[in-house]
C-alpha positions in Angstrom: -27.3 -42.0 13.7 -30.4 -44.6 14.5 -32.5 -45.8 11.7 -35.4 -45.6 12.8 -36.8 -48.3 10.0 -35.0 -51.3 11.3 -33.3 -50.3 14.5 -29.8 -50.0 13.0 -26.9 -47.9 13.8 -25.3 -46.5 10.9 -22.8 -43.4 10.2 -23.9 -40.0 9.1 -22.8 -39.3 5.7 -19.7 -36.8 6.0 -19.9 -33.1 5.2 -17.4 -33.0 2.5 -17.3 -30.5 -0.2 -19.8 -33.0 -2.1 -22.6 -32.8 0.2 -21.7 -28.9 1.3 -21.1 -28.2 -2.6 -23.3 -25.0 -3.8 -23.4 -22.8 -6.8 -25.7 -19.6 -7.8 -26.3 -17.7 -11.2 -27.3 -14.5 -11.5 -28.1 -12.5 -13.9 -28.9 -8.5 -14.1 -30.2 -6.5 -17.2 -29.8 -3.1 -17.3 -32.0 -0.4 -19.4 -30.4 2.8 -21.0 -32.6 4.7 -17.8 -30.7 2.9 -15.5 -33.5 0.1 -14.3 -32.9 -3.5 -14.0 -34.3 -6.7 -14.2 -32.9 -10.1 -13.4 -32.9 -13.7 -12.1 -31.6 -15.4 -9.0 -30.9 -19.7 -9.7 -29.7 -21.1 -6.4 -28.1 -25.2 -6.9 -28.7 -26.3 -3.9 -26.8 -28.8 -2.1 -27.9 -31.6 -0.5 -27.8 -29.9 3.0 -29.2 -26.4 1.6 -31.9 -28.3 -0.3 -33.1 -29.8 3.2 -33.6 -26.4 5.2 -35.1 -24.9 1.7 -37.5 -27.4 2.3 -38.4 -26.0 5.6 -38.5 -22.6 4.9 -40.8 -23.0 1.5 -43.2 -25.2 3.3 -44.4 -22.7 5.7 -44.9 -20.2 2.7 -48.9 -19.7 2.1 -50.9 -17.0 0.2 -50.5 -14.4 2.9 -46.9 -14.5 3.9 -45.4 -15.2 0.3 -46.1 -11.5 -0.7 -44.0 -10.3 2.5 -41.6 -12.5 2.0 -41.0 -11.0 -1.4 -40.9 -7.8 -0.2 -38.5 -8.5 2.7 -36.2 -10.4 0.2 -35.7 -7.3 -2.1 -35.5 -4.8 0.9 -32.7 -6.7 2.0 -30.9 -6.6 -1.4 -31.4 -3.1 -1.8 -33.4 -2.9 -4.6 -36.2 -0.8 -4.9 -38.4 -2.6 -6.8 -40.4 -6.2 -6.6 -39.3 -10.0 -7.1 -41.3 -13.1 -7.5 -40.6 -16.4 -5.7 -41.0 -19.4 -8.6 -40.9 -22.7 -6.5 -39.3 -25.7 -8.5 -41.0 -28.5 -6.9 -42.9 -29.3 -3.6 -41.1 -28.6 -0.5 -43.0 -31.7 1.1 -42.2 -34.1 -1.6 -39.3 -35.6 -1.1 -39.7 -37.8 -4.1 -38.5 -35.4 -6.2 -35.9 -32.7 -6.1 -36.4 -29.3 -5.3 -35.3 -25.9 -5.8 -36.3 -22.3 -6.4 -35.1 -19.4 -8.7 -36.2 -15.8 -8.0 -37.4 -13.6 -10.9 -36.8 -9.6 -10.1 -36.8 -6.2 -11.5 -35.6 -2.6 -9.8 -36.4 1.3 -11.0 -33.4 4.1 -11.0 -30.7 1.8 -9.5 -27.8 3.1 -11.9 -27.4 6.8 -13.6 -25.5 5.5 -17.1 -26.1 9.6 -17.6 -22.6 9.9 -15.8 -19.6 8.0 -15.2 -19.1 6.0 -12.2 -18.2 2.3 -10.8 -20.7 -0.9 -10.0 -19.5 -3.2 -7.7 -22.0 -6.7 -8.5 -24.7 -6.4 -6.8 -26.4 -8.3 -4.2 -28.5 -11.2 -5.5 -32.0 -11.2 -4.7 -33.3 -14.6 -3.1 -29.3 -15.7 -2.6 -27.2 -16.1 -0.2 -24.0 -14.7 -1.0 -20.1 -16.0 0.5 -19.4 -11.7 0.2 -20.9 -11.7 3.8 -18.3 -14.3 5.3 -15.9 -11.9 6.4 -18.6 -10.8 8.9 -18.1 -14.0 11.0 -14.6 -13.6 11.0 -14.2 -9.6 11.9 -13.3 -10.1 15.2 -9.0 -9.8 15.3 -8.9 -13.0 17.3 -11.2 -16.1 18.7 -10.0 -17.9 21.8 -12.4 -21.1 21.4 -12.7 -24.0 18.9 -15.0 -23.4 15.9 -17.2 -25.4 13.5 -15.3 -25.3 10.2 -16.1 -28.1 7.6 -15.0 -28.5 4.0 -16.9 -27.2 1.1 -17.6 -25.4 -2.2 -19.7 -22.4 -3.0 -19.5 -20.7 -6.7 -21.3 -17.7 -7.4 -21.7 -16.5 -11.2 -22.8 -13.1 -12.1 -23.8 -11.6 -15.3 -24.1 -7.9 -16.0 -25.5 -7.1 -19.4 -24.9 -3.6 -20.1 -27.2 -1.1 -22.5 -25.4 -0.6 -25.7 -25.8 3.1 -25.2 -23.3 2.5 -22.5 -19.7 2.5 -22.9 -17.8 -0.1 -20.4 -14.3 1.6 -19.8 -12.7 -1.2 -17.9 -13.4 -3.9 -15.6 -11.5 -5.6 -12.9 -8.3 -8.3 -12.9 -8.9 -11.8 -11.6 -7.3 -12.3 -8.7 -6.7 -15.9 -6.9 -5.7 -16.6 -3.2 -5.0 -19.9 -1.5 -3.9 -20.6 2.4 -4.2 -23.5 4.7 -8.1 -22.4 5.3 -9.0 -23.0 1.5 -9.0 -21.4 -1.6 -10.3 -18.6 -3.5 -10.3 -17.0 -6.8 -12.7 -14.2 -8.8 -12.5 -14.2 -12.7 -13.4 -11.4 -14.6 -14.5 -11.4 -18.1 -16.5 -9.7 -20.8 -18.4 -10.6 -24.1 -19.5 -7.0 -25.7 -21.6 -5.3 -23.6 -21.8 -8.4 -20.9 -19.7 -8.5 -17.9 -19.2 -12.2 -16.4 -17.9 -12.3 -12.6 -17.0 -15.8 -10.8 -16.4 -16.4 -7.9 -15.5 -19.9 -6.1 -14.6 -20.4 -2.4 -13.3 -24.0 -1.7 -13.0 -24.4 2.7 -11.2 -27.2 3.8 -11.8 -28.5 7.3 -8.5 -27.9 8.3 -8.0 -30.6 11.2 -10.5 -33.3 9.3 -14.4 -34.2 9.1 -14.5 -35.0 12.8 -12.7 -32.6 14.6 -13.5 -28.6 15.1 -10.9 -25.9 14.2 -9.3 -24.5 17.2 -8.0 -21.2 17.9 -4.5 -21.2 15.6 -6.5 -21.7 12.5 -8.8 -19.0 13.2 -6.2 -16.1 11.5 -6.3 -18.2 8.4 -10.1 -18.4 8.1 -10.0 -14.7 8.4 -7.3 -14.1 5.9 -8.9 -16.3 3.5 -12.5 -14.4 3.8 -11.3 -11.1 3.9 -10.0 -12.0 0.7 -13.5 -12.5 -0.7 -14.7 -9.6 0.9 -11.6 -7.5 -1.4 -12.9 -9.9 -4.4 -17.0 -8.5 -4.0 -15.5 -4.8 -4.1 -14.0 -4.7 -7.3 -16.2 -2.7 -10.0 -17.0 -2.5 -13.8 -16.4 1.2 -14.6 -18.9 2.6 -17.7 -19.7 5.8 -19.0 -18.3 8.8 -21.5 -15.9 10.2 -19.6 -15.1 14.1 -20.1 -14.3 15.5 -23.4 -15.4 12.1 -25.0 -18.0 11.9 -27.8 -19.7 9.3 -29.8 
């Protein structure tokens, strides 16, 4: 890259898992009539953090509202969310960041047994919708793959009125394209999920991927895509009582 300041030549910074490194809490409260409410924290990384920037500067009074609106359509929620900017997006003095504040009506019936997968988190960008850009059987050309970390952790706090039968096993897979594992755990009525997909650049910081790696990639998300279906079962099942 050119410095523009002095006229120098220098390197760009690598994109190693430092740099690329993300992480997202989430956390979802349920009522006894099945509503919700709930709170999206992105950590940005230093490369997430820049094209925050650009989105939040170009938010005003008449497009924040519809931006709302489209962020919990997307998530499926039928309900509203609130944007709470941590900083100015022009300042780059200072760091910056975001967190989205959200509530839902009727998204669960507790008044019958059943399964929740975690749901999507409102104002985050999830690595559950990886496998996407992988779907196709096989890729013929060299691909952008560069090393990095993304952790997602996600809390489900249950009513107390709710029995929770069982939840998933943690499960932990590792292959030439990275590594990923989801841990399961609960604390009373509180149902912790983490998730943590570490990519490796597979043929180093300066080269692309080429079409043998592709099948690994592919393994390794469809993994993560298996981790985002597993559910918390709750409920009195039949003939139960208390």
């Amino acid at each position: 890259m050119l410095r523009t300041r002095d006229a120098t030549l220098a390197r760009t910074p690598a994109n190693d898992p430092q740099r690329n490194a993300t992480a997202m809490d989430v956390r979802f409260t349920f009522d006894a009539q099945g509503n919700l409410r709930g709170e999206t924290v992105p950590q940005l990384s230093d490369n997430a953090e820049i094209g925050m920037r650009a989105q939040f500067a170009q938010l005003n009074a008449q497009n924040r509202a519809r931006a709302e609106e489209s962020i919990m359509a997307a998530s499926g929620f039928d309900g509203r969310g609130q944007l709470q900017l941590q900083g100015v997006p022009v300042d780059l003095t200072h760091p910056f960041g975001y967190r989205m504040a959200f509530q839902a009506e009727d998204y669960v019936d507790f008044s019958v047994a059943g399964g929740m997968a975690v749901p999507d988190p409102p104002g985050g960008e999830s690595v559950r919708g990886l496998y996407a850009t992988a779907s196709a059987p096989a890729n013929e050309t060299p691909f952008y793959c560069n090393a990095s970390l993304r952790e997602e952790t996600y809390r489900l706090q249950f009513p107390g009125s709710v029995p929770i039968i069982a939840i998933p096993q943690s499960q932990h897979f590792s292959n030439a394209a990275g590594d990923y594992r989801v841990d399961w755990a609960r604390e009373g009525q509180e149902v912790i999920v983490h998730h943590r997909l570490q990519q490796n650049a597979v043929r180093g910081t300066d080269a692309l991927c080429q079409p043998q790696d592709y099948p690994a990639f592919r393994a390794l998300y469809r993994e993560v895509r298996r981790g985002f279906r597993g559910q918390v079962l709750y409920g009195r099942l039949p003939g139960t009582s208390g």
